[in-house]
N, C-alpha and C positions, 0 to 999 in steps of 0.2 A: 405553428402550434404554441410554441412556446412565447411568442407575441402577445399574442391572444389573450394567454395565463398570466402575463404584466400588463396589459392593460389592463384589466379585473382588477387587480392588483395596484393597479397608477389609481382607477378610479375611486376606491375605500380611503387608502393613504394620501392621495393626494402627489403631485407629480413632484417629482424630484429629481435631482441629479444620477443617484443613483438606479432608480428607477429605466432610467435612460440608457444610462451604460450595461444594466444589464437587458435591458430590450435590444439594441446593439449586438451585444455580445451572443444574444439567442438566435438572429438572424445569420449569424458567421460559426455556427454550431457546427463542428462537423464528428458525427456520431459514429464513427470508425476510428476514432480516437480513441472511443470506448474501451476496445477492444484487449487495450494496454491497462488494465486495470493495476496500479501501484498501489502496494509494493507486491502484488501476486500476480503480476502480468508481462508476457515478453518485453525487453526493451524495445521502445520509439520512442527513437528523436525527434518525428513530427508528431506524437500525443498535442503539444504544447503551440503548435506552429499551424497556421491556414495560411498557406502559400498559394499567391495571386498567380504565378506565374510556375512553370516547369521548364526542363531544358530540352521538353519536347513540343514544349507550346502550352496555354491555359490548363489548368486542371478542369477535370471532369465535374461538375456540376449537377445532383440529384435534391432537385428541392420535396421535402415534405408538407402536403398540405395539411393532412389527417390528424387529430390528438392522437388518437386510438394509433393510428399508423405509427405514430414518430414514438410512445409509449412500449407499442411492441418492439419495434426495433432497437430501442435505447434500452428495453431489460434483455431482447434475446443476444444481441451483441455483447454487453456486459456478460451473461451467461459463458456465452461461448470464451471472449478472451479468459474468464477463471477457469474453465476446462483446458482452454491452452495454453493457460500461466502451470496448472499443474502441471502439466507434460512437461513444460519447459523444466520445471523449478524440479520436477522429478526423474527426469536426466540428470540435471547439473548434482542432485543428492544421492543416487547409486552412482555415477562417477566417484563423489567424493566416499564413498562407505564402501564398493566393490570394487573400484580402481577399473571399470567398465558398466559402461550402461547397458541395461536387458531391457528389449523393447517389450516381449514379452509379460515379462515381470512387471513392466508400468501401464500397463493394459489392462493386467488383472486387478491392479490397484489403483487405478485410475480413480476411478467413480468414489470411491472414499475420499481421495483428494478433495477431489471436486467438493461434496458432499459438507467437508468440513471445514475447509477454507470458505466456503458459500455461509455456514455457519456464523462464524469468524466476522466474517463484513456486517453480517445481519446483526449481531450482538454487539460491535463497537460503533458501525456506522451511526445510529440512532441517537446514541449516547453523543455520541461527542456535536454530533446537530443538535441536542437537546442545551448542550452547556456553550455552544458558539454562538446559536443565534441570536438571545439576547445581547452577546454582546456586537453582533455586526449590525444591530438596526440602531445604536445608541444614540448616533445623528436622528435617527427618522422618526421619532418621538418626542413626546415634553417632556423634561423631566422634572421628576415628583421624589416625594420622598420613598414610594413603591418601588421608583423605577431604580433608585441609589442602592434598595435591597435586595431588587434582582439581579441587578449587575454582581452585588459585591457577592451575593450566593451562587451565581454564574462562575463567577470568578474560582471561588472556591472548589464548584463543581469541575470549571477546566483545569486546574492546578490536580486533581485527583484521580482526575483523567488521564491525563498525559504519567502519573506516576504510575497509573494501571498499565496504559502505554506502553511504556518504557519494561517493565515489568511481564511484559506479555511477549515482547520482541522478538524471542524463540519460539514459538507456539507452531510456526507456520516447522520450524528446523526440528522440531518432535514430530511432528505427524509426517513431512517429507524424509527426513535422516531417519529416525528411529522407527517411524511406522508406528506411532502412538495411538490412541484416541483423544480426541480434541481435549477433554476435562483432562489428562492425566499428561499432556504437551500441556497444556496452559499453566495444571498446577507446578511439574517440572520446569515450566519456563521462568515461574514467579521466584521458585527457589532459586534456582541457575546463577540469574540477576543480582540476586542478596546476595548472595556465597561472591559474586563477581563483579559489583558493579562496577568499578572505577576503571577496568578492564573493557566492561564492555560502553562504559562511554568513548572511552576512548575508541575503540573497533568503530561504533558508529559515527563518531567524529570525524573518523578517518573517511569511512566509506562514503557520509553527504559532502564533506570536503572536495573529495577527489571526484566523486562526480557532477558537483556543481561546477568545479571548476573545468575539466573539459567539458560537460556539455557546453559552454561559453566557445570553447575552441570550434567541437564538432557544430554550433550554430552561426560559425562567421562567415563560411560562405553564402552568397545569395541562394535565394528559390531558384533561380532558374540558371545555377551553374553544376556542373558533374559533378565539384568537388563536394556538396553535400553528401553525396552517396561513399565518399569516404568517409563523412564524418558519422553517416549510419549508420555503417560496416561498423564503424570505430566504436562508437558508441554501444554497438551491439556485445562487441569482443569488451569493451573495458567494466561495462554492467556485468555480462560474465561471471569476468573474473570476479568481479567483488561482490559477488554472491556468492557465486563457488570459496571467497574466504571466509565469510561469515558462516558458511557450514562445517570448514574444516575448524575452525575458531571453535562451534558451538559442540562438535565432537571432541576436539581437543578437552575442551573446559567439563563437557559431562562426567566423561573418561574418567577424570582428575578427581572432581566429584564423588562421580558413586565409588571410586576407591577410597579417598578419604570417610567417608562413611561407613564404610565396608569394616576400616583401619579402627576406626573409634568404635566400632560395635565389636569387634575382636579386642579390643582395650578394655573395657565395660566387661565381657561376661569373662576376661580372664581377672578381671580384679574380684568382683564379685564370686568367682571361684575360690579365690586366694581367701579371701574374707571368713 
């Protein structure tokens, strides 16, 4: 399917390098990867990996011939992993606020999850394709004096981006931890950030640090040895945990917040009392 849609595509722009590699790359697609949607999706260590080999023999093989087919399944799959990234991410946030997870309780509140995390992607995804793709074709065109001003407004546009980004990084830890609604997690998240940021660069520093750098460990065994299945396991346990801190971090720091806030508005109307 996805062949098809670069050839159309080779034949307008003309054949290129790139062109190649991602026709390449559409034939070794494997769309149960999907499933793991980051950063709202259970951990997998094979998301990133098409392994030739298994340590029970070849992998399973289901080719898609269909647009319509491979369409369906590449939205209902995504679907589903953000219904099971909720559950997941809404375990790991009544653990850290109740000190036990209620299955119950995430059942009932499920479909809101869902509902506004689903949101969430549909509002930033867009955006940040609108300000990247200029600049990933900048080989695959002439350049003009147009093209120097899309770029450099590109540019701008992803620098503003990445600040909203950044800026928005609790949004998922209000409507999962607090049980927010998406506008009132977002706006809480922008303040959070300001009130915190050098804090929470650091939090994030740590967290893609530490997992770029074991994934590296859990990815050195072979496809077709056991010991990958420990780096799964591992992988699974050490994503976990560094989720689970970035929710205690993000309750920590609200906590602190709306007390200090609390402190300065009992400062204010007892002065203006005084007054």
């Amino acid at each position: 399917m996805v062949e098809r849609a670069l050839g159309g595509l080779s034949a307008t722009i003309g054949d290129n390098q790139a062109i190649e590699l991602m026709r390449q790359a559409a034939g070794e697609l494997n769309f149960f990867s999907t499933i793991s949607v980051t950063p709202f999706g259970v951990p997998n260590l094979m998301a990133v990996r098409l392994p030739d080999s298994t340590p029970l023999g070849p992998p399973a093989v289901y080719p898609i011939s269909g647009e319509l087919v491979g369409l369906a399944l590449l939205l209902g799959l995504t679907l589903a992993g953000l219904l099971v990234g909720g559950a997941y991410l809404g375990l790991i946030a009544q653990q850290v606020r109740d000190g036990a997870p209620s299955l119950r309780r995430l059942l009932s509140i499920l479909p809101r999850y869902w509902v506004s995390i689903l949101v969430l992607m549909i509002v930033l995804l867009p955006a940040g394709a609108v300000t990247a793709v200029p600049l990933l074709v900048v080989d695959t065109v002439p350049w003009s004096l147009w093209m120097l001003l899309v770029i450099a407004v590109s540019l701008v546009g992803f620098m503003l981006f990445t600040w909203l980004l950044f800026h928005l990084v609790f949004t998922a830890h209000g409507i999962l931890l607090s049980e927010q609604r998406l506008l009132t997690a977002a706006w809480n998240s922008l303040r959070l950030v300001a009130f915190s940021s050098f804090s929470t660069m650091g939090l994030l520093a740590l967290v893609v640090g530490i997992n770029a750098g074991l994934n590296f460990v859990w990815g050195l065994p072979s496809d077709d040895s056991w010991m990958l299945l420990v780096g799964i396991v591992g992988h699974a346990v050490i994503n976990s945990g560094l989720v689970a801190a970035t929710f205690v971090f993000y309750q920590d720091r609200y906590r602190y917040w709306k007390e200090l806030r609390a402190y300065f508005a009992r400062l204010s109307e007892s002065e203006s009392l005084e007054s």
